[in-house]
Structure formats: C-alpha cells, structure tokens
C-alpha positions as CSV (number, residue, x, y, z in Angstrom):
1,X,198.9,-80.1,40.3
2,X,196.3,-79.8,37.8
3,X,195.1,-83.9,38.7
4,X,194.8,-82.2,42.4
5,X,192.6,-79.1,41.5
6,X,189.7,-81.8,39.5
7,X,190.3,-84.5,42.4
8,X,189.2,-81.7,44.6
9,X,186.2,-80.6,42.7
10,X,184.7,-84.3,41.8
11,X,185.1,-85.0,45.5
12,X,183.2,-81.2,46.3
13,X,180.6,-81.9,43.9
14,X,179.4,-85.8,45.0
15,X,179.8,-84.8,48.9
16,X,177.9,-81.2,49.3
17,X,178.9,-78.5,50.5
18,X,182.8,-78.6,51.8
19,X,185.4,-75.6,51.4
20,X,188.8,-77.2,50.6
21,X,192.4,-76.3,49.8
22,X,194.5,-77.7,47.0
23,X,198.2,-77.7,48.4
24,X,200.9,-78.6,45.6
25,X,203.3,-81.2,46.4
26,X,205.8,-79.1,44.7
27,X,207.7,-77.7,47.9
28,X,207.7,-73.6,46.9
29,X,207.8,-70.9,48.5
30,X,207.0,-67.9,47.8
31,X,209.3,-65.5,48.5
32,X,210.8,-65.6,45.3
33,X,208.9,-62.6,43.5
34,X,209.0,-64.3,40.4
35,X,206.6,-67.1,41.6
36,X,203.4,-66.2,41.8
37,X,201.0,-66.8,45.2
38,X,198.1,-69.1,45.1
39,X,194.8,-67.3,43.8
40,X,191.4,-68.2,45.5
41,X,189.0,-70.1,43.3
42,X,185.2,-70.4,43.9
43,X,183.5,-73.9,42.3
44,X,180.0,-74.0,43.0
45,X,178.8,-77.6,43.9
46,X,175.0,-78.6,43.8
47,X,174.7,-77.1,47.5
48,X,177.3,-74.1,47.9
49,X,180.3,-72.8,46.6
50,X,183.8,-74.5,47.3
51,X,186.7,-72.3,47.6
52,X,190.1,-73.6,46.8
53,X,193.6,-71.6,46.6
54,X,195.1,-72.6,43.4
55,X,198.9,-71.5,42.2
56,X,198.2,-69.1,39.2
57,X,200.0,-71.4,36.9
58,X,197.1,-74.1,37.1
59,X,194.8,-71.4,36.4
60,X,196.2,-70.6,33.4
61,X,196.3,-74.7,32.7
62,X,192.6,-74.8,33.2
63,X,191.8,-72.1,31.0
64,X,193.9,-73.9,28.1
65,X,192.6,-76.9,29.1
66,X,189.0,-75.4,28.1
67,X,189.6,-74.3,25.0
68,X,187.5,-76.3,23.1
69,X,188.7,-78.2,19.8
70,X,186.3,-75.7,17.5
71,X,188.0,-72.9,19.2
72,X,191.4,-74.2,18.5
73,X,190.5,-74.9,14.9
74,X,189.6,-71.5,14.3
75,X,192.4,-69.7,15.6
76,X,194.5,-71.8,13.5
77,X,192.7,-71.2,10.6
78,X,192.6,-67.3,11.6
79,X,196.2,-67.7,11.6
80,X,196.0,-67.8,7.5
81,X,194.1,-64.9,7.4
82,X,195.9,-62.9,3.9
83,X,197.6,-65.9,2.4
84,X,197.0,-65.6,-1.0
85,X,194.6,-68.2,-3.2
86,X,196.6,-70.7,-5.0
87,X,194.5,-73.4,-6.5
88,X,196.0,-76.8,-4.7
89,X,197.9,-75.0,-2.7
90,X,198.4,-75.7,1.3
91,X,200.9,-73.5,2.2
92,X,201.3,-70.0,3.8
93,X,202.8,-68.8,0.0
94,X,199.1,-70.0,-0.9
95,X,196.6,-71.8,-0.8
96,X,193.2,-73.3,-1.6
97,X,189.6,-73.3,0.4
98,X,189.5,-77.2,1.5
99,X,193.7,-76.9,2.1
100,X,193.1,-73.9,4.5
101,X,190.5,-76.4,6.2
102,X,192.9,-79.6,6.0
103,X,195.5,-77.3,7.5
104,X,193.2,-76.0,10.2
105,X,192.2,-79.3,11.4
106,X,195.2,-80.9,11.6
107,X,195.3,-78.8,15.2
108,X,192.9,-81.0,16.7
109,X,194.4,-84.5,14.6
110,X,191.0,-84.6,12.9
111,X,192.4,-85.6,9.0
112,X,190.2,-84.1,5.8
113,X,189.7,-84.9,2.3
114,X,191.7,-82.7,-0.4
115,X,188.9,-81.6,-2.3
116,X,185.9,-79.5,-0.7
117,X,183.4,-81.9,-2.5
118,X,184.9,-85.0,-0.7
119,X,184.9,-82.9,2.3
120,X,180.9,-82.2,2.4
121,X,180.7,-85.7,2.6
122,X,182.5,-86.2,6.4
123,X,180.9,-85.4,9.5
124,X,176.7,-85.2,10.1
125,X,174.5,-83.4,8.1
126,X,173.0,-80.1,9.7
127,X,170.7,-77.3,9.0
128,X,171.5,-73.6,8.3
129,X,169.7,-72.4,11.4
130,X,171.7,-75.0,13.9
131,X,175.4,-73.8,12.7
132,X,178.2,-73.3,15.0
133,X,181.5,-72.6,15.0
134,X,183.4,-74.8,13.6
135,X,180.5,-76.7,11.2
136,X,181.9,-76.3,7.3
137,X,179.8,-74.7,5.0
138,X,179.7,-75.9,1.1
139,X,178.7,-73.9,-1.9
140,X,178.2,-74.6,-5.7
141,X,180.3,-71.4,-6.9
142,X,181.5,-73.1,-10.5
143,X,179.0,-73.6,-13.6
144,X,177.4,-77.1,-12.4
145,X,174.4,-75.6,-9.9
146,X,174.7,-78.5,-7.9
147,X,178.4,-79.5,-7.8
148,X,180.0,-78.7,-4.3
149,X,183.7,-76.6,-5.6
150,X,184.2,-74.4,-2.3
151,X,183.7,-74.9,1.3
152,X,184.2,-72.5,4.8
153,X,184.6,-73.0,8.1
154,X,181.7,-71.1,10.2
155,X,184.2,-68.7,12.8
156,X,181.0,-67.2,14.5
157,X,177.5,-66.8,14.7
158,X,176.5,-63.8,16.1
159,X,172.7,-63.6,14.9
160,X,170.4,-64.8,12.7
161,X,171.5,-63.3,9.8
162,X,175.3,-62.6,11.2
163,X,177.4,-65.5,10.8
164,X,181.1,-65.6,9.9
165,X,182.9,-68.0,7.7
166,X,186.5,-68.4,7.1
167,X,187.7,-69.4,3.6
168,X,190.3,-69.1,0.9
169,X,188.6,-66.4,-1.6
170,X,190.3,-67.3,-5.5
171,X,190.2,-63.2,-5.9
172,X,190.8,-62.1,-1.9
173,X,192.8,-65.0,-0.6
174,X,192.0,-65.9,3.0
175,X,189.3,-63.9,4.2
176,X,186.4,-63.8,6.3
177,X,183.1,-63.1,4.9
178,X,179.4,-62.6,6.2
179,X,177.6,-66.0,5.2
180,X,174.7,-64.2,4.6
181,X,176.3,-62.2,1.5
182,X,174.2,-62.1,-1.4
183,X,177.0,-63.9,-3.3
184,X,177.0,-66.7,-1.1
185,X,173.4,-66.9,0.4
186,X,172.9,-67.7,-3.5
187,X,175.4,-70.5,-3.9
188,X,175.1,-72.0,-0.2
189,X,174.5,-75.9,-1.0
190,X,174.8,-77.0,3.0
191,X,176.5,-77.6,6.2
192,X,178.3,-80.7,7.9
193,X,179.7,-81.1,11.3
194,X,182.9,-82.8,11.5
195,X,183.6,-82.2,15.4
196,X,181.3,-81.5,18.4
C-alpha cells in the first residue's frame, strides 16, 4: 500500500494538477469496526493540491517512515536517560559517555569508536553555531587542556544559547545538560557530524 500512496504522488507532482485516489489491493471492507476507514490526504504539487484517501494504517507508515535517523538516534539515546556512569561500561547497569553514543547509533547501523577521542575523529568537522541534532560534541574535561576525554550527543537546539546535549555525566549518570553551562562552555573542544 505504502508503494501505492508515493506512486501516486511522483505521478501528481511531474503531471500538474490531478486529484487522485489510492485504492488498496487488499480486498477490505469496512464494516468491521475494528478496521479503520480511509482518511483524506491533501499533497500539494507544483500547481494545486492532490487529494488522496489513504487507509489510516499507511498514515501511520508514513509518519514512521519520516522519522529521520537523528531523530531515531536520540530517542534511543533518551532511552538511557538515569543509567548510572560506569567507566567502560555499555549497559543499562552503566555506562560510559562514548558507550551511550555507540549504543545510540547502533539504531540507525552507523558503528562508533570505543573511546570519545577516537570518536571526534569520525564524521565532518562543524562549527558551534551550525549544530544540530544529532552532531556529537567533544570536550577536554581531564588535566590535558587539549585531550578530547568526553563527548555528547546534541538532542536539540532551541536558541542561540539553548542547546541540549545528551551524555553519560561520571557524577549524574545519563543526563541532559544545557551546552551552554559554564562547566562545559569552558571545556567544549568541538563538534563533528557523523550522519545528515
């Protein structure tokens, strides 16, 4: 069904303006109360808007279907949120910063280094001002000024100044914290991004 509904739209948005109707070829009907009616759908092409009576079951396909791999990432990680620390741990009994991120990534198949300071050398390089969620953040939080030894994952950025991370805290276990804390502001060492 799902194959049906994009058919529909790639053929609504090269042709102009058409109004179409997606019919299953599942044979249903609905007077079975527990099946749920088709809903009506508008998809605006380049000229006008194309209306399409999708089964509320693809609907709720699509919407997965959108979620995007960052999104997916962080709910996973969220998912850790009160695990304790545990220094080379990667387990919900504990765990460590870049473990929390290994674990977190495995949801989208995307494999990470064991250590945060092999991890700030995957992805692309990017600048405090362009972070996302989903970009790791690195900081230098051990004696060495300039020796990566804990990394985040960016959750949201709601403002200049208002951006989330996610990490695994050594005193609060898996937490998340403003970037823009004083503590970390002054130990931030940079950003990569490791999916798009």
């Amino acid at each position: 069904m799902l194959s049906l509904v994009f058919g529909a739209m790639l053929f609504a948005s090269c042709s102009g303006p058409k109004k179409a109707t997606v019919a299953s070829s599942h044979k249903k009907t609905h007077a079975n109360k527990n099946e749920s009616a088709p809903k009506r759908v508008d998809i605006p092409s380049k000229e006008s808007v194309v209306e399409l009576e999708v089964p509320s079951e693809t609907l709720e396909e699509i919407e997965v279907a959108t979620e995007t791999k960052a999104d997916k990432v962080i709910s996973t990680a969220r998912t850790f949120i009160g695990t304790p620390y545990k220094y080379g741990g990667m387990t919900r009994s504990g765990m460590d910063c870049s473990g929390l991120l290994i674990n977190s990534f495995t949801a989208v198949k995307v494999s990470l280094p064991r250590s945060s300071e092999a991890q700030s050398k995957v992805g692309t390089e990017i600048k405090m001002h362009d972070l996302k969620p989903g970009d790791l953040v690195f900081f230098a939080t051990g004696n060495k000024k300039n020796q990566i030894t804990h990394v985040g994952l960016i959750t949201d950025v709601r403002a200049k100044d208002d951006v989330k991370f996610i990490h695994a805290s050594s005193s609060l276990g898996v937490v998340e914290t403003n970037l823009f804390a004083e503590y970390y502001q002054k130990r931030f060492r940079g950003a990569r991004r490791v999916i798009e």
